[in-house]
C-alpha positions, 0 to 999 in steps of 0.5 A: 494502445496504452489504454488498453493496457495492463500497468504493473506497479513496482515497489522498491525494496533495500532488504527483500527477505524483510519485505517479504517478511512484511508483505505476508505478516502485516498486509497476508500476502504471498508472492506468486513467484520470485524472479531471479532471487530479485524481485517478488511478484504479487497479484492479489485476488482482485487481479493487481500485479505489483513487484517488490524488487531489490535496490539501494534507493527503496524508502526515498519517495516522499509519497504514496508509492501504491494504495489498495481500494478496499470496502471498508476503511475502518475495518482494514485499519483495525485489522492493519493495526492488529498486525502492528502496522503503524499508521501515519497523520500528515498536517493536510489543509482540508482533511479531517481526521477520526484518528488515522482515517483522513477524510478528503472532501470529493475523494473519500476517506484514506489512511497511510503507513509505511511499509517496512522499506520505508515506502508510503503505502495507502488504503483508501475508500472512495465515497459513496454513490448517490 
């Protein structure tokens, strides 16, 4: 059954030695393996696996293409930023803003960049537990 199983996200990538170049520059992560000098395979400390693979129509979805739920939001936007990713604001009914971190009523606090393919990227906090 599908509930039981893993999901993979795949990112697409027109220029793979750049998203390799940004993956491990910008966000510190390293590919585990490469598969037929096509597609790089990712699995973060966490466990999740993702695979940047090479295509023409990398950058074309108009939303977010993976999100990472991290602790602290603050932090990893300072940090993000440090490296030179740039984050983006959107015009969103609802949302308050405190520079490039969204606050969403009953959903937490988010931030979006792009990576460098053009793909909507997020980093998100869910809020806190009472």
């Amino acid at each position: 059954m599908l509930n039981d199983s893993r999901v993979e996200a795949n990112i697409p990538a027109s220029d793979l030695d750049r998203a390799r170049d940004f993956y491990a520059g910008m966000l510190g992560l390293t590919p585990r393996k490469e598969l037929g000098g096509e597609t790089l395979a990712y699995e973060t400390a966490a466990g999740t696996r993702f695979n940047v693979y090479q295509t023409a129509y990398a950058g074309q979805a108009g939303h977010t293409i993976a999100q990472w739920h991290v602790d602290d939001i603050e932090s990893e936007v300072r940090d993000l930023k440090a490296k030179g990713v740039v984050f983006e604001v959107y015009d969103m009914p609802g949302v308050e803003w405190d520079g490039e971190i969204a606050t969403i009523p009953g959903m937490g606090r988010s931030a979006w960049f792009r990576d460098s393919e053009g793909n909507i990227m997020c980093v998100d906090q869910e809020p806190a537990r009472t």
